[in-house]
C-alpha positions as a Markdown table, in Angstrom:
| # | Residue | x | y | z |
|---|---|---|---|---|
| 1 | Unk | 63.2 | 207.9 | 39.4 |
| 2 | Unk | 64.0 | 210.4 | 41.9 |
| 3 | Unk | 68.0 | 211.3 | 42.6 |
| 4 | Unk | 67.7 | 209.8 | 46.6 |
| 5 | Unk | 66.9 | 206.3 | 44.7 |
| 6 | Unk | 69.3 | 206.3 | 41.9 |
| 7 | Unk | 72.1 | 207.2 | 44.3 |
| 8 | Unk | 70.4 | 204.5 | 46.9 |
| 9 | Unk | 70.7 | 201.7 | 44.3 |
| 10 | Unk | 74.2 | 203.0 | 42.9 |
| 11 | Unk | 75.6 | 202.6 | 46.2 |
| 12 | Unk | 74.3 | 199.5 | 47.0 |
| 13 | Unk | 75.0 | 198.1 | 43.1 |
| 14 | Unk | 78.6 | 199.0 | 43.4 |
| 15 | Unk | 79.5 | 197.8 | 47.0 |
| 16 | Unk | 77.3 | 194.3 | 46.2 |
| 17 | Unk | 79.5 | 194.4 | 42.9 |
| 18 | Unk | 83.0 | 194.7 | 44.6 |
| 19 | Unk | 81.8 | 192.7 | 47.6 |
| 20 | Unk | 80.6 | 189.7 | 45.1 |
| 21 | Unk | 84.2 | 189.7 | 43.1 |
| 22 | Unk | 86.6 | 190.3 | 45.4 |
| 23 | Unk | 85.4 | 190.0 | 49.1 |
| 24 | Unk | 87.1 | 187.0 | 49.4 |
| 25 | Unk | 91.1 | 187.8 | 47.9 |
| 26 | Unk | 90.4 | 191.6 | 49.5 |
| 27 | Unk | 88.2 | 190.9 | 52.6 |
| 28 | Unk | 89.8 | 193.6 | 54.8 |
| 29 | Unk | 88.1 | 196.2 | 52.0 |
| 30 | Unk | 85.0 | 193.9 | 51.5 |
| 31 | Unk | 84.7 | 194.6 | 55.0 |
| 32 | Unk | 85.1 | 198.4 | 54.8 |
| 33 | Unk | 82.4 | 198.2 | 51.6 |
| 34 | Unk | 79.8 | 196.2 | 53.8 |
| 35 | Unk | 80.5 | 198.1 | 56.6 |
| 36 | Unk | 79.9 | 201.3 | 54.7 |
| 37 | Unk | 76.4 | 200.2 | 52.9 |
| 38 | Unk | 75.0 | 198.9 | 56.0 |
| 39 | Unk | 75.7 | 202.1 | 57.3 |
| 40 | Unk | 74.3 | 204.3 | 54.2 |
| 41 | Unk | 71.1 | 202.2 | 54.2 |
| 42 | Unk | 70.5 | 201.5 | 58.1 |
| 43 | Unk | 70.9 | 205.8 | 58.7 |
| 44 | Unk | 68.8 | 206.2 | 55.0 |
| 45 | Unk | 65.9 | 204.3 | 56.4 |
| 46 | Unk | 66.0 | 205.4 | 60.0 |
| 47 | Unk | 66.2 | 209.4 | 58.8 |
| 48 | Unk | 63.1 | 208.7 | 56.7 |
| 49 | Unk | 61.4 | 212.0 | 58.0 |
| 50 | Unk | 64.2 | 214.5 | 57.0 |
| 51 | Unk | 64.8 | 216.1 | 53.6 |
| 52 | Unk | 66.6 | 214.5 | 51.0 |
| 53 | Unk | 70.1 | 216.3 | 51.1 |
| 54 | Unk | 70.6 | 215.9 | 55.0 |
| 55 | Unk | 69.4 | 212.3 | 54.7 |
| 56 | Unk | 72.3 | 212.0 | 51.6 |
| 57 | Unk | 74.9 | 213.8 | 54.0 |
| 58 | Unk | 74.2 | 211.9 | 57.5 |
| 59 | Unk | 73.8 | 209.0 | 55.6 |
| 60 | Unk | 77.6 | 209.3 | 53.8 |
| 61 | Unk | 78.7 | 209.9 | 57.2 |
| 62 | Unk | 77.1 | 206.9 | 58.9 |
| 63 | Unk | 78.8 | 204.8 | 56.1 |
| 64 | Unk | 82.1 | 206.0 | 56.5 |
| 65 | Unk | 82.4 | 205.6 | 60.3 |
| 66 | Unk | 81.1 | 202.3 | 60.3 |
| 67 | Unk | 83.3 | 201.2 | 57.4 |
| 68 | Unk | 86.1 | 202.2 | 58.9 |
| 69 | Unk | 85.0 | 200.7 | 61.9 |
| 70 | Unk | 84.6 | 197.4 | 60.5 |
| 71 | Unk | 88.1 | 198.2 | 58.2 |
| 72 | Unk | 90.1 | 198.3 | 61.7 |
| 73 | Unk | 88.1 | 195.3 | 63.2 |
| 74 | Unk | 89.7 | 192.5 | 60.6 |
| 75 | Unk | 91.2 | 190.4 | 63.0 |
| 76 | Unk | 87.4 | 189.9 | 64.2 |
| 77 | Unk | 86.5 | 189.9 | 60.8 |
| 78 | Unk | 85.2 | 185.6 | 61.1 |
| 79 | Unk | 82.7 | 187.1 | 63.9 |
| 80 | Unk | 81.6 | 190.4 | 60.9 |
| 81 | Unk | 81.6 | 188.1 | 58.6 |
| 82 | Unk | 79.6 | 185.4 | 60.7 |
| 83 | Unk | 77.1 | 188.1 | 61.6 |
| 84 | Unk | 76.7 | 189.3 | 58.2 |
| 85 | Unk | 75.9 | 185.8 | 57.3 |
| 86 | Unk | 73.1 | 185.6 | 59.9 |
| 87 | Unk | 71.7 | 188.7 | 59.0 |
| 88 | Unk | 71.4 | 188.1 | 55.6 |
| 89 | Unk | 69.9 | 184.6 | 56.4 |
| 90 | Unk | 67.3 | 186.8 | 58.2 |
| 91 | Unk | 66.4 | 188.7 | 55.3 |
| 92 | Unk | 66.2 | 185.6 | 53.2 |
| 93 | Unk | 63.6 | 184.0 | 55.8 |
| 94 | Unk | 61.6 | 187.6 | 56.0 |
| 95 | Unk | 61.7 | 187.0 | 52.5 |
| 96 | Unk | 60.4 | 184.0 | 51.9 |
| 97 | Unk | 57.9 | 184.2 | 54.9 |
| 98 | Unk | 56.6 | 187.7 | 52.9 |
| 99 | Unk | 56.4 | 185.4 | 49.4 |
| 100 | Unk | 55.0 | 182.4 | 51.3 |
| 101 | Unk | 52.3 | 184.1 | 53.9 |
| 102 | Unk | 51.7 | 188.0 | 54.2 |
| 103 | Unk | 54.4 | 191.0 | 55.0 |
| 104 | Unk | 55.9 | 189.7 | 57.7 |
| 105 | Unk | 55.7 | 192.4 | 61.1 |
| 106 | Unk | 59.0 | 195.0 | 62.1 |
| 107 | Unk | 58.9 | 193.0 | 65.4 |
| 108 | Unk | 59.2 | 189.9 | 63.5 |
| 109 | Unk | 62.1 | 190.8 | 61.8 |
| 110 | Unk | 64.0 | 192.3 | 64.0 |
| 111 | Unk | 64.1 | 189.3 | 66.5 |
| 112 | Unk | 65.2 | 187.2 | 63.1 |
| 113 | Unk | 67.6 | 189.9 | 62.3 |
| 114 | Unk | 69.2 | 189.7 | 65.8 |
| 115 | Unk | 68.9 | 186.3 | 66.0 |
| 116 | Unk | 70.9 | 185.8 | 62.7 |
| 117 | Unk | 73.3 | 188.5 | 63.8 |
| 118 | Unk | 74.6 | 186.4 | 67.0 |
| 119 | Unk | 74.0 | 183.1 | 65.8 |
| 120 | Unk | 76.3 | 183.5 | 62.6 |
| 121 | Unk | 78.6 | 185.5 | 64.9 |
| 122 | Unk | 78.4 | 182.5 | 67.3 |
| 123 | Unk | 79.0 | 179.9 | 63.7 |
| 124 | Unk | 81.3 | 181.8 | 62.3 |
| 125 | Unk | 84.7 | 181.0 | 63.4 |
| 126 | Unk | 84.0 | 177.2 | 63.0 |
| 127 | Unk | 83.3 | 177.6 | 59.2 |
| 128 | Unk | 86.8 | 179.1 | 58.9 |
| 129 | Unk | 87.6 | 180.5 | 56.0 |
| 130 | Unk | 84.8 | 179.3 | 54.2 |
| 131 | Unk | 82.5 | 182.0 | 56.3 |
| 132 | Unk | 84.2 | 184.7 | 54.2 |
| 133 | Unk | 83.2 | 183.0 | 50.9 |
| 134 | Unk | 80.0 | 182.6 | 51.4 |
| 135 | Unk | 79.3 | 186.0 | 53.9 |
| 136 | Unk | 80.7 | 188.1 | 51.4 |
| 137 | Unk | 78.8 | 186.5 | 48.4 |
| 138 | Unk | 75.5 | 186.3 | 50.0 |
| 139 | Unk | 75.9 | 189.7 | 51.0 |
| 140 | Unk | 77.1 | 191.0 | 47.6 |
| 141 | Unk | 74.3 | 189.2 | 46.0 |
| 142 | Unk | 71.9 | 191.1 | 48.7 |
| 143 | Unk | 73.1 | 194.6 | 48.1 |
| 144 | Unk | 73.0 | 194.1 | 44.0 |
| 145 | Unk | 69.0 | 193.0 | 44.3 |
| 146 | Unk | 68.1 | 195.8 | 46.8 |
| 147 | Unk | 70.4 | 198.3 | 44.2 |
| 148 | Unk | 68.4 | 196.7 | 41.5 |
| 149 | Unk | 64.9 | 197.1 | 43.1 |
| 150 | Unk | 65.4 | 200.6 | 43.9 |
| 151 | Unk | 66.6 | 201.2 | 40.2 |
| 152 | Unk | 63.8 | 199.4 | 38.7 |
| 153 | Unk | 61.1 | 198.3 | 40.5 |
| 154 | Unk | 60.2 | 201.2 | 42.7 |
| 155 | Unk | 57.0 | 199.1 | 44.0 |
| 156 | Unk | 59.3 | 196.0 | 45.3 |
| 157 | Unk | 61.0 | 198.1 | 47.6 |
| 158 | Unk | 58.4 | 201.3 | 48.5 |
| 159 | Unk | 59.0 | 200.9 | 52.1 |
| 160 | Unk | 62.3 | 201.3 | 51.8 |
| 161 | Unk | 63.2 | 199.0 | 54.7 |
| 162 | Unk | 65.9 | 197.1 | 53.4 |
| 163 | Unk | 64.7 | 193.7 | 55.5 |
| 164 | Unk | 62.0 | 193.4 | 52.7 |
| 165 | Unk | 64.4 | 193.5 | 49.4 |
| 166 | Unk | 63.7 | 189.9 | 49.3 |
| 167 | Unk | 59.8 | 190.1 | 49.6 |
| 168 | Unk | 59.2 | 188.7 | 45.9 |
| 169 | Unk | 59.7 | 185.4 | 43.5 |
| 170 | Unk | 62.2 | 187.8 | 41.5 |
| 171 | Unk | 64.0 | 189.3 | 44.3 |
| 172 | Unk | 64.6 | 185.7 | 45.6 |
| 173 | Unk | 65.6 | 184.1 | 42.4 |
| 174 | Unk | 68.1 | 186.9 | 41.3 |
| 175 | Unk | 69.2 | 186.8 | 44.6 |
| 176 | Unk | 69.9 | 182.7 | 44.8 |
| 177 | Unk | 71.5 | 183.4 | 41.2 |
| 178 | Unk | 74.1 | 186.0 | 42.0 |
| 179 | Unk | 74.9 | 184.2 | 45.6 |
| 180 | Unk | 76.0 | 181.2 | 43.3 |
| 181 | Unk | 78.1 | 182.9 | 40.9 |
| 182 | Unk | 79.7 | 185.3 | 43.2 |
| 183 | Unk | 80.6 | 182.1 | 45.4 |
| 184 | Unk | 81.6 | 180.2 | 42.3 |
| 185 | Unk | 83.6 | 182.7 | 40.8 |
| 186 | Unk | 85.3 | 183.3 | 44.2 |
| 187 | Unk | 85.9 | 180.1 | 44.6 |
| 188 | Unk | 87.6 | 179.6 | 40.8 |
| 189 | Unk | 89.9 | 182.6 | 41.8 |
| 190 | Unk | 91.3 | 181.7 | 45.3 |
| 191 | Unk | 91.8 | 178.1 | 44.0 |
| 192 | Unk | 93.6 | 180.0 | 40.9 |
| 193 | Unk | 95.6 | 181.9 | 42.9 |
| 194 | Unk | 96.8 | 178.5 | 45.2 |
| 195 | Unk | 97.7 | 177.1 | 42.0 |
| 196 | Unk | 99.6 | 179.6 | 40.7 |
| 197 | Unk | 101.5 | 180.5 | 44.4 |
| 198 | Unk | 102.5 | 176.8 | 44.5 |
């Protein structure tokens, strides 16, 4: 394994591991964690042509803005979250479409990536809080497998395009498994916390 994929899937392991556990009691940081991985990844892939270390730097940089970004934007954080949703939803149809058929085209993808970014942003805000609990665990759940894949199965996730990271039975099952604890265990500890406030 080469250092620009250990770092890849460290970075994505621990944001989907903080975002899984706490997005829901700490959302304004889940925020800044999404925000910064979205970043990290969406500059990674898009600077595939340039050496490793400036990739690294520009990439850290991306993150940061966009995390902070996000971090000052909680009070549109239903929308982010609803948008995050969406997107992830997209990734899950790419997904299964790639399991189901062939790769599914860029073109493809991006239309179901946009359209899952304004629809969820659109559906957000009428799931209430409930947006944030499952957002933040689908998204958690997302970041884990593509940290996972780049760790261990260099061959899931050769692209590199991080709309594939559910392109196999594995991917999709891990996936489905971490979305439900992460949601359950978010779940256990706001209605904890109610319990023990009350």
């Amino acid at each position: 394994m080469d250092m620009s994929a250990f770092f890849w899937g460290l970075i994505a392991i621990c944001a989907g591991v903080f975002i899984s556990v706490y997005g829901l009691m700490l959302f304004k940081f889940a925020l800044a964690a999404m925000g910064f991985t979205l970043g990290f990844i969406a500059s990674w892939w898009l600077l595939d042509s340039q050496e490793t270390v400036m990739r690294f730097l520009i990439s850290l940089v991306a993150g940061a803005v966009i995390g902070i970004l996000l971090f000052a934007l909680v009070r549109f954080g239903v929308y982010i979250a609803g948008g995050i949703l969406g997107l992830v939803i997209a990734i899950l149809i790419g997904g299964v479409l790639e399991i189901a058929f062939s790769s599914p085209n860029d073109w493809l993808m991006s239309v179901l990536a946009l359209g899952g970014i304004v629809g969820g942003g659109i559906i957000g805000p009428r799931m209430g809080r409930m947006i944030i609990l499952v957002a933040t665990s689908a998204a958690g759940a997302l970041l884990i497998v593509e940290g996972l894949q780049k760790w261990f199965s260099p061959e899931l996730a050769a692209t590199g395009n991080p709309a594939r990271a559910l392109g196999s039975g594995i991917a999709l099952t891990v996936f489905l498994i971490l979305v439900a604890l992460s949601a359950l265990g978010q779940n256990n500890a706001r209605q904890l916390r109610h319990r023990v406030l009350n």
